[in-house]
C-alpha positions as CSV (number, residue, x, y, z in Angstrom):
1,X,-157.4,-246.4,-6.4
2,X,-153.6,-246.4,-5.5
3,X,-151.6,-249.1,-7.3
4,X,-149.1,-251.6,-6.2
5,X,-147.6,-252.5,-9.3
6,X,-145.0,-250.8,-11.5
7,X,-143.2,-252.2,-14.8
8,X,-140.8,-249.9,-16.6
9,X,-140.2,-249.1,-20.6
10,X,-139.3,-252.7,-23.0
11,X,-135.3,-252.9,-22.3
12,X,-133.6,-252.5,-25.9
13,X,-130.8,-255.0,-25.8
14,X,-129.2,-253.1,-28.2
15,X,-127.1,-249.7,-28.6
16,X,-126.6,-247.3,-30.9
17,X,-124.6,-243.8,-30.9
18,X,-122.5,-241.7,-33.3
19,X,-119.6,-243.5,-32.4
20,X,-120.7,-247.3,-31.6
21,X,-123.1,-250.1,-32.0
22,X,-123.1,-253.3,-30.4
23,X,-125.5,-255.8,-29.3
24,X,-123.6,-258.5,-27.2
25,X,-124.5,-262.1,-25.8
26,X,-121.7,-261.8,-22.8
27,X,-119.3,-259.0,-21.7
28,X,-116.4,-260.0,-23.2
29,X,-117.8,-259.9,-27.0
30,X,-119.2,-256.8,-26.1
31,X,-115.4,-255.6,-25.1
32,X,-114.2,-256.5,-28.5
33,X,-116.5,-255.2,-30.8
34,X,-116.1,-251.9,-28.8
35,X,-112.3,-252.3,-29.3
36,X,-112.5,-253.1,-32.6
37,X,-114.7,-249.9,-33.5
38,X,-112.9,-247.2,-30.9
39,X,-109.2,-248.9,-31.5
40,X,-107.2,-245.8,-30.3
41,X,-109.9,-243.5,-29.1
42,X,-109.6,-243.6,-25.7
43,X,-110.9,-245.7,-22.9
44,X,-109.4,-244.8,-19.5
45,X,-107.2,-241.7,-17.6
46,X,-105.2,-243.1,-15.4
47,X,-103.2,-240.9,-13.1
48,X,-99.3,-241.6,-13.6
49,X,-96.2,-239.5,-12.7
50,X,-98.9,-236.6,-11.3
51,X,-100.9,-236.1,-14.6
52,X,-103.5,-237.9,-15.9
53,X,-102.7,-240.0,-19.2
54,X,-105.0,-241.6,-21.4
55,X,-105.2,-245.2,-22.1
56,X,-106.8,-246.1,-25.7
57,X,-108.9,-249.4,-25.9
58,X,-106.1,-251.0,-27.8
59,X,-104.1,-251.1,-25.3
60,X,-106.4,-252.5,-22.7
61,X,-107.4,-254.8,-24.9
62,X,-103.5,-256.0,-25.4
63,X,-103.5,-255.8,-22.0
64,X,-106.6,-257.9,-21.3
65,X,-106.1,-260.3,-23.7
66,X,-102.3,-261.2,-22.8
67,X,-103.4,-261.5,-19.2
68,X,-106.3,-263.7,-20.1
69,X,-104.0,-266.3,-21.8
70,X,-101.5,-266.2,-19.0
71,X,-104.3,-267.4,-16.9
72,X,-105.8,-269.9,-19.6
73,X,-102.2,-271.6,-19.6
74,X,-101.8,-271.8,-16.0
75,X,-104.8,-273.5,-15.7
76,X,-107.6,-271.5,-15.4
77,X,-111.0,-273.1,-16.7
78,X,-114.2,-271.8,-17.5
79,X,-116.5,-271.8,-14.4
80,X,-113.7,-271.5,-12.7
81,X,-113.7,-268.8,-9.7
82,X,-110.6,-266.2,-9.6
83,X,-110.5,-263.7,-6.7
84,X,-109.5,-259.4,-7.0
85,X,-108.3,-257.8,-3.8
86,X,-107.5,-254.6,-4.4
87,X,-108.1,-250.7,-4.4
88,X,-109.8,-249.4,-7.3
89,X,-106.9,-248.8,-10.2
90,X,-106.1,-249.6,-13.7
91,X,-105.3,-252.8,-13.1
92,X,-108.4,-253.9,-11.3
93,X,-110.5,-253.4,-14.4
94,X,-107.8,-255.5,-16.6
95,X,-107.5,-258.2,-14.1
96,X,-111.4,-258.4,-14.1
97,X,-112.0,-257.9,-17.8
98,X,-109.1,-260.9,-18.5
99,X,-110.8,-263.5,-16.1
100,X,-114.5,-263.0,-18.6
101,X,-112.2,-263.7,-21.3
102,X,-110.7,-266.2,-19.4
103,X,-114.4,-268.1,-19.0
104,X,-113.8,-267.7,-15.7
105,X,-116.0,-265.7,-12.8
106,X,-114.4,-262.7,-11.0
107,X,-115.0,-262.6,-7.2
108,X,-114.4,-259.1,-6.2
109,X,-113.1,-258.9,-2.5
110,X,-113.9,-255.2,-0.6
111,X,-110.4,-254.4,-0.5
112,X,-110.7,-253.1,3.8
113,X,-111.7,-257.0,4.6
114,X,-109.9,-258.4,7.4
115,X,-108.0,-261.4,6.7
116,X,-110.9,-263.7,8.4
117,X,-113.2,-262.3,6.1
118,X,-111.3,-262.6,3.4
119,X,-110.6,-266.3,4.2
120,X,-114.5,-266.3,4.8
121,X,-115.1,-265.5,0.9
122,X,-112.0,-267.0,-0.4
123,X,-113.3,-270.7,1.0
124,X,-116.7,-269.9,0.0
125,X,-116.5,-269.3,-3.1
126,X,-113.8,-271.6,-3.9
127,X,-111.3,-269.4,-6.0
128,X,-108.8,-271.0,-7.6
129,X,-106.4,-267.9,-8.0
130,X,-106.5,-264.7,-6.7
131,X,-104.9,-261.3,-7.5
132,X,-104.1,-258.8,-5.0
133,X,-102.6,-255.1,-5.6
134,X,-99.8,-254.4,-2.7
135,X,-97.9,-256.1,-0.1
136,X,-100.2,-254.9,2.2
137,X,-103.1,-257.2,0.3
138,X,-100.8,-259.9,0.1
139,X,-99.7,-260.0,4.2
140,X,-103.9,-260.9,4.6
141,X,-103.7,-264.0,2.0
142,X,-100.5,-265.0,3.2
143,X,-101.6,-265.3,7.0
144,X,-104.7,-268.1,6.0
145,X,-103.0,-269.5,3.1
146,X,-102.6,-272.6,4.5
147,X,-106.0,-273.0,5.2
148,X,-106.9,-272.8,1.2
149,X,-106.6,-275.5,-0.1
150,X,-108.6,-274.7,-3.3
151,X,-106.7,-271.6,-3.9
152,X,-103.5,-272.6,-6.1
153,X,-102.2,-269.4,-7.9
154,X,-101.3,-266.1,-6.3
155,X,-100.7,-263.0,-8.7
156,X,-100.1,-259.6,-7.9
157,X,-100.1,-255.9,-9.5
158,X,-97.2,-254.4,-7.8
159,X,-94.1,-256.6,-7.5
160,X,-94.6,-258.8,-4.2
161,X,-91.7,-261.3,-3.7
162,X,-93.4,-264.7,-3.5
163,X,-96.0,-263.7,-5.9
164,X,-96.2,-263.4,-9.7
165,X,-96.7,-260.1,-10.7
166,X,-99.1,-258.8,-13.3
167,X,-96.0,-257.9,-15.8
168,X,-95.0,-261.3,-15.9
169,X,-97.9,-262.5,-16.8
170,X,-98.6,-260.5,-19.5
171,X,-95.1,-261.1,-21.0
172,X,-96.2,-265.4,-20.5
173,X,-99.4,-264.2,-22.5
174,X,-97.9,-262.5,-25.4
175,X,-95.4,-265.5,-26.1
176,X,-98.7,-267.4,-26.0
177,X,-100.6,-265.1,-28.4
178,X,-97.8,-265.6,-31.0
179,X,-98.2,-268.9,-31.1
180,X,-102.1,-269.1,-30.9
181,X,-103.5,-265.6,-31.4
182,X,-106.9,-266.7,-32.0
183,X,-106.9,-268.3,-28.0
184,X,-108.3,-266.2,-25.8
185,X,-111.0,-264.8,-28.0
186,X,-112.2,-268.0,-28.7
187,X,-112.1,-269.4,-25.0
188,X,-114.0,-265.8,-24.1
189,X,-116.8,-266.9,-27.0
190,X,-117.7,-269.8,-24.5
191,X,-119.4,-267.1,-22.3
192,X,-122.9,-266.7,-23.4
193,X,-126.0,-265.2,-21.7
194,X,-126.7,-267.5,-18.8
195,X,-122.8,-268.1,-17.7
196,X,-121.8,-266.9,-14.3
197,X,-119.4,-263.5,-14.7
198,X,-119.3,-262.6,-10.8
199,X,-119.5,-263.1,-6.9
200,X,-119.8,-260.2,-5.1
201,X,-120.8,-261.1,-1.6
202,X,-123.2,-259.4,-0.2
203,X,-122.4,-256.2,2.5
204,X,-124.4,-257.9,5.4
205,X,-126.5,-255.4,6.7
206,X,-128.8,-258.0,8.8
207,X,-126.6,-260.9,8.8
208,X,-124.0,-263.1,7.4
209,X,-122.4,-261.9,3.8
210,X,-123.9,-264.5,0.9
211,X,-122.5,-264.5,-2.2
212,X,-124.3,-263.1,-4.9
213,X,-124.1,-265.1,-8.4
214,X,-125.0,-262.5,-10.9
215,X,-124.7,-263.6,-14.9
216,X,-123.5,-262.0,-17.9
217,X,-126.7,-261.5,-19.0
218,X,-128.0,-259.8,-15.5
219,X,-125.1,-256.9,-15.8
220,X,-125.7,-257.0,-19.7
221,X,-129.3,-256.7,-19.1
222,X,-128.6,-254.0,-16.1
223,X,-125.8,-252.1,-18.2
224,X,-128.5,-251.6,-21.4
225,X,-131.1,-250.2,-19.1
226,X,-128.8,-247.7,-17.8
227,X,-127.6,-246.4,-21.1
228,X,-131.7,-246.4,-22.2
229,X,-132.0,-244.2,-19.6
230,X,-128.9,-241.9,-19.4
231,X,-127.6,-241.8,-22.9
232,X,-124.6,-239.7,-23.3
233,X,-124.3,-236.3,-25.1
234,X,-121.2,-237.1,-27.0
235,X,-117.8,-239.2,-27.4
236,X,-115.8,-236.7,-25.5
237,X,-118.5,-237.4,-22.2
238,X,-115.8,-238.6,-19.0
239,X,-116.8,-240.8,-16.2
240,X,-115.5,-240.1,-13.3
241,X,-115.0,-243.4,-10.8
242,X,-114.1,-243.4,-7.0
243,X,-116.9,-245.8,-5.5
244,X,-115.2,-249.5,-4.8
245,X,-115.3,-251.5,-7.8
246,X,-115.7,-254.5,-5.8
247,X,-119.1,-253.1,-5.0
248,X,-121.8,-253.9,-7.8
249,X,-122.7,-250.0,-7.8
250,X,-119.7,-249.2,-9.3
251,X,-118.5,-252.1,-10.9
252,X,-122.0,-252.3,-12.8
253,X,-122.4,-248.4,-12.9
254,X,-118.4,-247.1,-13.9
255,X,-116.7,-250.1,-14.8
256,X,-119.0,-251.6,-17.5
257,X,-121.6,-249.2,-18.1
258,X,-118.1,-247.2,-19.1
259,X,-117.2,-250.0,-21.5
260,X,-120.6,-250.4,-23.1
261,X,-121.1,-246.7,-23.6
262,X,-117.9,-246.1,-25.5
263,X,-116.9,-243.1,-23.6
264,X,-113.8,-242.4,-21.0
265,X,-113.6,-243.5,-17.5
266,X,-111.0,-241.6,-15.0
267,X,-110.3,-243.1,-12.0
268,X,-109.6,-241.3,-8.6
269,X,-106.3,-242.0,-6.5
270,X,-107.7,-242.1,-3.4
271,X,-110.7,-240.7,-1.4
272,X,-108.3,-237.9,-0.1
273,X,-107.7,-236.6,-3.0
274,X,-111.6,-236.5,-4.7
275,X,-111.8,-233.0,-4.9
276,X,-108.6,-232.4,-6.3
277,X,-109.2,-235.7,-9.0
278,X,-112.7,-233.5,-10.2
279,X,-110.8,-230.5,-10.9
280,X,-108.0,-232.0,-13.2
281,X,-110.6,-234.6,-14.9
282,X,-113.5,-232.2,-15.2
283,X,-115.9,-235.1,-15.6
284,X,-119.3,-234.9,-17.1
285,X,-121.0,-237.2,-14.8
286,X,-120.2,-239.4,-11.4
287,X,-121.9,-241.9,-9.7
288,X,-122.0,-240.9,-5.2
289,X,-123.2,-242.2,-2.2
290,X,-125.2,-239.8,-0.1
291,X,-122.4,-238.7,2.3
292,X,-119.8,-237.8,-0.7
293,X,-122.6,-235.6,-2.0
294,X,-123.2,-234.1,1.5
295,X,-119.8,-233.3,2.2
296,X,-119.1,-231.6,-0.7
297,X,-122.2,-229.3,-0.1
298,X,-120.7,-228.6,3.5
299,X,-117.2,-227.9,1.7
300,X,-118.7,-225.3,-0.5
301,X,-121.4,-224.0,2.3
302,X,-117.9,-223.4,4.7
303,X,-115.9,-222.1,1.9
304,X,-118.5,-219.6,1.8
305,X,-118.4,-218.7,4.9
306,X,-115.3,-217.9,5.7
307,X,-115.2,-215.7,3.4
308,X,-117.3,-212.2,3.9
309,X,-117.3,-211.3,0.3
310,X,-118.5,-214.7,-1.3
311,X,-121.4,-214.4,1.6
312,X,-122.9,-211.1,-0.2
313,X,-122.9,-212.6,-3.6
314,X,-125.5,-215.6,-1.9
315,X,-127.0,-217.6,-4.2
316,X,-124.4,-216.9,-6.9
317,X,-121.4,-217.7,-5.2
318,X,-123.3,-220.9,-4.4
319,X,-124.2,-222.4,-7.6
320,X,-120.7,-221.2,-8.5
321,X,-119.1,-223.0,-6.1
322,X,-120.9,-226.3,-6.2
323,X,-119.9,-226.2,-10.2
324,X,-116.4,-225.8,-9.8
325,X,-116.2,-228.1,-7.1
326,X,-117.5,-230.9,-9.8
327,X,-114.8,-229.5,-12.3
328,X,-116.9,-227.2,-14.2
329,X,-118.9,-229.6,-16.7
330,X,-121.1,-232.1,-14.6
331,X,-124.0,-232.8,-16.4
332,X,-125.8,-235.8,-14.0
333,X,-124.6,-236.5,-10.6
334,X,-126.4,-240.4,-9.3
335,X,-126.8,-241.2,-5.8
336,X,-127.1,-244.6,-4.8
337,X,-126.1,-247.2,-1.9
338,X,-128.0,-245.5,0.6
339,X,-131.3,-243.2,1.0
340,X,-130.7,-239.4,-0.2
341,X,-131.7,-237.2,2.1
342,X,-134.3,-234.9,0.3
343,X,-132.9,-231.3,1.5
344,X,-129.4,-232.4,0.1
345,X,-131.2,-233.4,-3.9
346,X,-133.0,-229.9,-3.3
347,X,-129.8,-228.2,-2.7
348,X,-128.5,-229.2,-5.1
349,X,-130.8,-229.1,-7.7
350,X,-131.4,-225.6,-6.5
351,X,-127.9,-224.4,-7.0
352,X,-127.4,-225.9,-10.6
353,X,-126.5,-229.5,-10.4
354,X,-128.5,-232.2,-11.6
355,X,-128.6,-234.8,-8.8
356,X,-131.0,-238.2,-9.7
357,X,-131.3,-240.9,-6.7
358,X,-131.7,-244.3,-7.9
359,X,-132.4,-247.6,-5.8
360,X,-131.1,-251.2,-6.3
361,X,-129.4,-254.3,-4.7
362,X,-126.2,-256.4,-5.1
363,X,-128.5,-258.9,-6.0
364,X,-129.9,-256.9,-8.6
365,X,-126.7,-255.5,-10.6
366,X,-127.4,-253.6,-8.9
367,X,-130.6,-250.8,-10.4
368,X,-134.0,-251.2,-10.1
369,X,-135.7,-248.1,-9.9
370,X,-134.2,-244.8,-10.7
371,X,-135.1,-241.0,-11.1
372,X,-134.3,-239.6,-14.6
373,X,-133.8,-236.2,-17.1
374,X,-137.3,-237.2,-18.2
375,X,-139.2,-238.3,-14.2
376,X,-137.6,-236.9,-11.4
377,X,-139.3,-236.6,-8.1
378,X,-137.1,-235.8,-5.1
379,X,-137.8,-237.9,-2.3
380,X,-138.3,-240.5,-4.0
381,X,-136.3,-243.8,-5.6
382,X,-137.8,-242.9,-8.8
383,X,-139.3,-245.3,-11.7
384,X,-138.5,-248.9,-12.9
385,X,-135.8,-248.7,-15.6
386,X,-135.9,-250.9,-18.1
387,X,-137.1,-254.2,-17.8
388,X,-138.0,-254.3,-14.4
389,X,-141.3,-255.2,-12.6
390,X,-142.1,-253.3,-9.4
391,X,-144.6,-254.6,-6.4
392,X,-145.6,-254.2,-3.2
393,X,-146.5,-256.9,-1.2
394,X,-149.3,-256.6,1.3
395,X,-147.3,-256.3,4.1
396,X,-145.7,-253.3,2.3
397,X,-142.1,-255.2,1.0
398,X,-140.7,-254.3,-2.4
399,X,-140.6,-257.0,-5.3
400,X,-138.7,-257.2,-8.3
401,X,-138.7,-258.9,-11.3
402,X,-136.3,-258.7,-14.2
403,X,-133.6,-260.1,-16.4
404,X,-131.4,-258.4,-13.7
405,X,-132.1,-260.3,-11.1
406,X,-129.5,-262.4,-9.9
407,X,-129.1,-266.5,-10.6
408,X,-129.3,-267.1,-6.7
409,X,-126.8,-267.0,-3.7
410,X,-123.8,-269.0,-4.2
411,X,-124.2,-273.1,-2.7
412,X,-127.1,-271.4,-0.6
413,X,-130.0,-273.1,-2.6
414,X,-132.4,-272.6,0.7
415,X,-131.6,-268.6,0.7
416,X,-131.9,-268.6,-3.0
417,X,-135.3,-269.8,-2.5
418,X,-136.3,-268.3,0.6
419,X,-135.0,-265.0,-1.7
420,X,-137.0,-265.4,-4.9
421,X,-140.6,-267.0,-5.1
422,X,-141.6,-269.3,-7.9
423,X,-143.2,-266.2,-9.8
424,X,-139.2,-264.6,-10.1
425,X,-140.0,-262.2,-7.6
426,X,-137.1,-260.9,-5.8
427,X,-138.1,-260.4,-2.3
428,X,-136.0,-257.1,-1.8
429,X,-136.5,-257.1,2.3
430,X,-137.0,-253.0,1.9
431,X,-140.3,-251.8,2.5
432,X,-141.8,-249.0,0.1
433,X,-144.8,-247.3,-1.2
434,X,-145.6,-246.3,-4.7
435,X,-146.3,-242.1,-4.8
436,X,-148.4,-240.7,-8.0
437,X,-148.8,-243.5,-9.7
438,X,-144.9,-243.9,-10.7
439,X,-142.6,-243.5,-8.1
440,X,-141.1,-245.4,-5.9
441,X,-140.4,-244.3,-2.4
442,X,-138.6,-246.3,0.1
443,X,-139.7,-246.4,3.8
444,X,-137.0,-248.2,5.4
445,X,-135.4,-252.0,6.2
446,X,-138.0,-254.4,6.7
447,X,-136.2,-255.6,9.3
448,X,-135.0,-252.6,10.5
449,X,-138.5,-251.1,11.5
450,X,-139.2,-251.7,15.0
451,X,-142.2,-251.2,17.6
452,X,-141.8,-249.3,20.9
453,X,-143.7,-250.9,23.7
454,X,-146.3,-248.7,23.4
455,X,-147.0,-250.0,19.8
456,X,-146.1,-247.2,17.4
457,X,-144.4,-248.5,14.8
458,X,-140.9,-246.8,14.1
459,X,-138.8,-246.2,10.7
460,X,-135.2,-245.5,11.9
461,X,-133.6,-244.6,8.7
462,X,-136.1,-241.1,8.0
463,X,-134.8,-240.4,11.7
464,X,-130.9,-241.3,11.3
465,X,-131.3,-238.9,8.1
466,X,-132.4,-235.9,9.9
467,X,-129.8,-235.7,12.5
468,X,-127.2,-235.9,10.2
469,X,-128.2,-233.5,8.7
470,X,-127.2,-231.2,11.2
471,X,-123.9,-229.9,10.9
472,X,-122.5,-231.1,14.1
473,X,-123.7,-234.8,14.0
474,X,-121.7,-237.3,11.4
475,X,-123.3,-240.5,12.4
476,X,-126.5,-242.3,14.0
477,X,-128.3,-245.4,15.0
478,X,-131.4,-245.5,16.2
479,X,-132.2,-248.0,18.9
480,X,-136.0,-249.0,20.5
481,X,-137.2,-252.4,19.9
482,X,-140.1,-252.9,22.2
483,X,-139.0,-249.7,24.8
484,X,-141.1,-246.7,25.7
485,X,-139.2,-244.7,23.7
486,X,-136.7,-243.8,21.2
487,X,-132.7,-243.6,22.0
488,X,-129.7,-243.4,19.5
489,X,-125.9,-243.8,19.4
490,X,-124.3,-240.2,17.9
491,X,-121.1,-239.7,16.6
492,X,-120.6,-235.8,16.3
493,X,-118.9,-234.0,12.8
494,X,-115.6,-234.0,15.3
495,X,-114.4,-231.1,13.1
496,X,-117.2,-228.8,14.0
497,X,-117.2,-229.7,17.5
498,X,-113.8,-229.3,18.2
499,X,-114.1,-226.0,16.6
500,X,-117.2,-224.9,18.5
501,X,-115.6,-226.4,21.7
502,X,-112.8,-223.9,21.2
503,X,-114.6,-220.6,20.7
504,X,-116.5,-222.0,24.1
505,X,-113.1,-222.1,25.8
506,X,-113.6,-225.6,26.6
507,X,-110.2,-228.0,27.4
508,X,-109.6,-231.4,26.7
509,X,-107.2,-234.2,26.5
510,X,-108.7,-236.5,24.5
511,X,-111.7,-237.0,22.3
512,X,-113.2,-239.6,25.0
513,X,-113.1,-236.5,27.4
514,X,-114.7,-233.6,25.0
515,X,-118.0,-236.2,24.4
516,X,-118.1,-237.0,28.3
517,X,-118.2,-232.8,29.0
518,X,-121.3,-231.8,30.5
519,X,-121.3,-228.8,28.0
520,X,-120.7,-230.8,25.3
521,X,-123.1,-233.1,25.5
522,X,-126.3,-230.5,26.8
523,X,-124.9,-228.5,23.4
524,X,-125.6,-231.6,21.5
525,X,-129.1,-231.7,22.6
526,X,-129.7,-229.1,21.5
527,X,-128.9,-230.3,17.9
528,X,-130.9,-233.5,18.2
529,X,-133.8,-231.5,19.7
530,X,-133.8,-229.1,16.8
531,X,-133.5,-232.2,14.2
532,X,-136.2,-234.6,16.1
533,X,-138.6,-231.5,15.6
534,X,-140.7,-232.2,12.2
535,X,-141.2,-235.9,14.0
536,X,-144.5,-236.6,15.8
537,X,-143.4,-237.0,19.9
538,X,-143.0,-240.8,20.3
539,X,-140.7,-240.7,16.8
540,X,-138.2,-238.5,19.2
541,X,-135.1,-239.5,20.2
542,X,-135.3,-238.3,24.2
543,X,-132.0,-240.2,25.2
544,X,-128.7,-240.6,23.3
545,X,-125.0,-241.6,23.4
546,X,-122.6,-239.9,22.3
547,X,-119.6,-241.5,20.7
548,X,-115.8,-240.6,20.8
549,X,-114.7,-242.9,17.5
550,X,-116.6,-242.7,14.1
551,X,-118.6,-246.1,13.0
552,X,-116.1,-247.8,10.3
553,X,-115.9,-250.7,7.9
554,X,-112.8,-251.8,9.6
555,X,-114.8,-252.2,12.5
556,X,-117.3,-254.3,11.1
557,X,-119.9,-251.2,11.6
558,X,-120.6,-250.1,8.1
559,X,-120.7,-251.6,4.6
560,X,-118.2,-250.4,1.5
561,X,-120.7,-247.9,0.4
562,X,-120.9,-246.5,4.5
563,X,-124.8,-248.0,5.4
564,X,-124.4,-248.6,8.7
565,X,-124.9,-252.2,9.9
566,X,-127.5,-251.4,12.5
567,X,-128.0,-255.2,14.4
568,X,-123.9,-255.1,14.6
569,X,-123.6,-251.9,16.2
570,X,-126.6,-252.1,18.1
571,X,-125.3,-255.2,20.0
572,X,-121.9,-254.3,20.6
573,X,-123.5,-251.0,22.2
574,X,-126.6,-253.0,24.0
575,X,-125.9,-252.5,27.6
576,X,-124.9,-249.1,26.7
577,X,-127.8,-248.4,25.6
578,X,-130.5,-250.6,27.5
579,X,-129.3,-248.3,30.2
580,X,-130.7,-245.1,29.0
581,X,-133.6,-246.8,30.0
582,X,-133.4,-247.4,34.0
583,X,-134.6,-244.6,35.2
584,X,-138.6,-243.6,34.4
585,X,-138.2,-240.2,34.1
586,X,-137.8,-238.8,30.3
C-alpha cells in the first residue's frame, strides 16, 4: 500500500564535535559560546587587497558586539525591525549578527530590488533603520525616503555622505562598551526561542511578496537538523558562500549553519568571479542552485572540447576537470531553490562529485526534505530531515510540519491562516509524490499545473527542465492553460548560437534580428523537437517564441535564486503567445 506520510529522525537540539559544543535558546547565545570556545580560530575569509585573509571569531564578535550597542544607544528596541540592503560581504553578516544582539529582527532586502519594491518591504515591515552597502543602495532609499515615515536611521558600509557609516558606529559602540561592557550581551539574552529574528519576504512566484516571520527557534531548529545530517569531517572544513544572503537558502544554509558548525565560511566577490573564488578557497563543500551547477558542467564539457587531447583521455579528463573546477577538495555539493534536473545529479555523481538535492521554502528556513551521504536517490527531493513531518494531501499537495515552520506572514493573519491549518500543517502549494516508501519527489507548482482543452493535465516544470537542457536553449516557460496544445517562450544559450550562427555564415545586426532569421529559428526546432521527445505527444511543445533578451530579476521575471515567475512572464508575453494559436494547423 503506497503511503502518504513521512516523518524524519528526533532533531537533537544539541551539538557536539572535536572542537565545539553548544546547545542554544536563540542565535545570538549560540554566537557567543562559539566565540568563547574558537576565540582566534578562524571564522571567515574575506577577500581584501586580492588575497583572501582570515577573520578569527574574536574579531567578529568585537565587531558584532560594538555595532550592536551603537544601535542599542540610538534607539533600537527589541522587536524592533532593522533593514540590510546589500550584496553579500563581510559586513552583511555583522550588520545581521549585531541587530540579534540588538533584540531586534533583521529584514533582509534582495539587494537587485527596484526602489518601489524596496519601499514596498521597507513600509511593510515597518523598519526603523536600515543599512545599505554602496552609494548605489543608498540612491534607491534616498528616492522614497520621504515616504517612510517609520524609518528613522540610515547607516551604511562604505562611506556615503548623508549616511553614517559602519566605522562610525562601531567607534560610538566601543566608547559604549567601556562604560557598560556587560550591555549588549545582556540586551541579546532577551532573545529566547519564540522571538522573531527575521523577515525575508517571500520571492513571489504566484503573487504578491509576503513577509515571512521566521523565529529563532525555526532557523535554530532548521540549522541543528542540517548539521544532524551533514556533519563536518574536521575544523579545517571551508564553506564556500555566493547564493544571496538575503535569501533564507543561504542565510540559513552559509550564514548560520557556518556559525553553528564552528568551521570557516569564504565568501565570493561576485558571480563573475565564482570560478576563480573556488580555486583560491578550495572549499570543502557549497551550497548551488541548479543553473550554477549546470554551467559549470558546460564549462568543463567545452573546455574539453576544445581541446583534442583532453577528448581522448574521456572519462578521466572529466572527472578531472569537474574536481579542479570545485578547487580540488569538495566533498558535498547541495542544490536547492529550484528542481535539479536528474541527468545534471547523474553527471555529476558519475564524474566524482557528490551532488545531494534538497527541497524547502522561505517559509520553512528554509529545508524540509533533503537527500543525504546515508539516502540518496536522484530524482528525487530526498527524505524529511530532522524534525519534520511530510504529507500528501489528497489532491496530491505537500504538507509540512515542524519546529521549522515559520510563525506566519507578517500583519497578514488571513494568509497565515489560509497557509497553515489548525493541525500546523504548512500547506506548501507544491504538489509531490512519495517514491519507495522514503522519498520525496516533487511534480510541480500546484498552481502552475495546467489543463489543455482537451483535458490532459500538464506539469510545466519536467518540460521547462528538458529543453534546457539542451545546449542551445538557456531559458523556458511553458504556456497552455485550457489550449489544444502546448507553446513556450525560449530564450537561446546566446553564446552557442551566436557561435553556431557563425560557422553557418549567417549575418546579423542585432540580437532581435538573429532570433527573427528563418534559419535560426527552423535550427531551434530542431532542438526543442529533440528535447520534447521522451514526452508523450500532447506534453509537446509544437509552437514557440523565441526571445532576443534573457528573463531577469531586474525585470521582475525571475526570483533571487533564478525560478522563473511564470504568471508574470506569461502575461506580459500573452498576446504574444495566444497567437501561436490562430491558425488550426499544428
Amino acid at each position: 500500500m503506497a503511503t502518504n506520510y513521512l516523518k524524519g529522525e528526533p532533531l537533537e537540539l544539541r551539538w557536539r564535535s572535536s572542537w565545539c559544543e553548544h546547545q542554544a535558546r536563540a542565535i545570538p547565545s549560540l554566537f557567543q559560546s562559539q566565540a568563547d570556545t574558537l576565540g582566534d580560530t578562524t571564522l571567515y575569509l574575506v577577500k581584501r587587497d586580492g588575497v583572501y585573509q582570515p577573520v578569527s571569531w574574536q574579531t567578529v564578535r568585537r565587531d558584532v558586539e560594538t555595532l550592536a550597542a551603537a544601535l542599542i544607544a540610538r534607539g533600537v528596541q527589541p522587536g524592533d525591525r532593522v533593514a540590510i540592503l546589500s550584496e553579500n560581504r563581510y559586513e552583511w553578516v555583522v550588520a545581521d549578527l549585531a541587530i540579534l544582539h540588538a533584540g531586534a529582527a533583521s529584514v533582509t532586502l534582495h539587494f537587485p530590488l527596484t526602489p518601489e519594491q524596496v519601499e514596498e518591504q521597507l513600509r511593510d515591515s515597518e523598519s526603523c533603520a536600515i543599512f545599505v552597502s554602496t552609494s548605489q543602495q543608498a540612491q534607491k532609499v534616498e528616492a522614497i525616503r520621504e515616504r517612510l515615515p517609520a524609518l528613522k536611521h540610515y547607516f551604511s558600509f562604505d562611506s556615503i555622505s548623508g549616511w553614517t557609516p559602519l566605522a562610525q558606529l562601531q567607534q560610538e559602540g566601543e566608547q559604549l562598551l567601556r562604560d557598560k561592557p556587560t550591555l549588549v550581551r545582556e540586551t541579546a539574552e532577551l532573545n529566547h526561542w519564540e522571538s522573531l529574528a527575521t523577515i525575508i519576504y517571500t520571492s513571489g512566484t504566484t503573487g504578491d511578496s509576503k513577509g515571512v516571520m521566521l523565529s529563532h527557534g525555526n532557523l535554530l531548529a532548521n540549522m541543528y537538523a542540517c548539521m544532524q545530517v551533514f556533519p563536518p569531517p574536521g575544523r579545517d572544513y571551508v564553506m564556500f558562500n555566493f547564493l544571496p544572503l538575503s535569501h533564507i537558502y543561504a542565510h540559513t544554509c552559509d550564514h548560520l549553519v557556518a556559525i553553528a558548525l564552528g568551521v570557516q565560511m569564504a565568501f565570493a566577490e561576485s558571480f563573475d568571479t565564482l570560478a576563480q573564488n573556488m580555486q583560491e578557497v578550495r572549499p570543502h563543500a557549497i551550497n548551488g542552485v541548479p543553473r550554477f551547477y549546470e554551467k559549470v558542467r558546460e564549462r568543463v564539457m567545452q573546455v574539453i572540447g576544445s581541446k583534442p587531447f583532453l577528448r581522448l583521455l574521456g572519462g578521466y579528463a572529466r572527472k578531472k576537470g569537474m574536481r579542479r573546477a570545485f578547487g580540488g577538495r569538495l566533498i558535498w555539493a547541495i542544490s536547492g531553490g529550484a528542481a535539479l534536473d536528474p541527468q545534471v545529479a547523474e553527471f555529476y555523481w558519475e564524474n566524482g562529485i557528490q551532488l545531494f538535492q534538497g527541497y524547502g521554502l522561505t517559509e520553512t528556513s528554509p529545508v524540509l526534505t533533503g537527500n543525504t551521504p546515508q539516502h540518496n536517490k536522484i530524482g528525487t527531493a530526498g527524505i524529511p530531515f530532522p524534525g519534520v513531518e511530510i504529507k500528501i494531501a489528497d489532491d496530491g499537495e505537500i504538507l509540512a510540519r515542524g519546529p521549522n515552520i515559520m510563525k506566519g506572514y507578517w500583519r497578514k493573519p488571513e494568509a497565515t491562516a489560509q497557509a497553515i491549518d489548525a493541525d500546523g500543517w504548512f500547506h506548501t502549494g507544491d504538489v509531490g509524490e512519495i517514491v519507495d516508501g522514503k522519498y520525496l519527489r516533487i511534480t510541480d507548482r500546484k498552481k502552475d499545473i495546467f489543463v489543455l482543452a482537451g483535458g490532459k493535465n500538464i506539469a510545466p516544470v519536467a518540460l521547462e527542465n528538458a529543453l534546457i537542457r539542451n545546449p542551445y536553449i538557456e531559458q523556458a516557460v511553458i504556456y497552455g492553460d485550457k489550449k489544444k496544445f502546448v507553446s513556450a517562450l525560449i530564450v537561446p544559450d546566446f553564446v552557442q548560437l551566436e557561435e553556431w550562427a557563425h560557422q553557418q555564415g549567417i549575418e546579423y545586426a542585432s540580437r532581435e534580428e538573429l532570433v527573427q532569421n528563418p534559419s535560426v529559428y527552423a535550427f531551434i526546432a530542431q532542438q526543442v523537437e529533440e528535447a520534447m521527445r521522451p514526452f508523450a505527444n500532447y506534453e509537446r511543445v509544437k509552437r514557440f517564441l523565441l526571445l532576443p533578451q534573457a528573463f531577469t530579476f531586474e525585470a521582475g521575471d525571475v526570483t533571487i535564486t533564478l525560478k522563473m515567475r511564470r504568471a508574470r512572464i506569461i502575461e506580459r508575453y500573452r498576446e504574444q503567445l495566444d497567437s501561436l494559436y490562430d491558425t488550426e494547423r499544428v
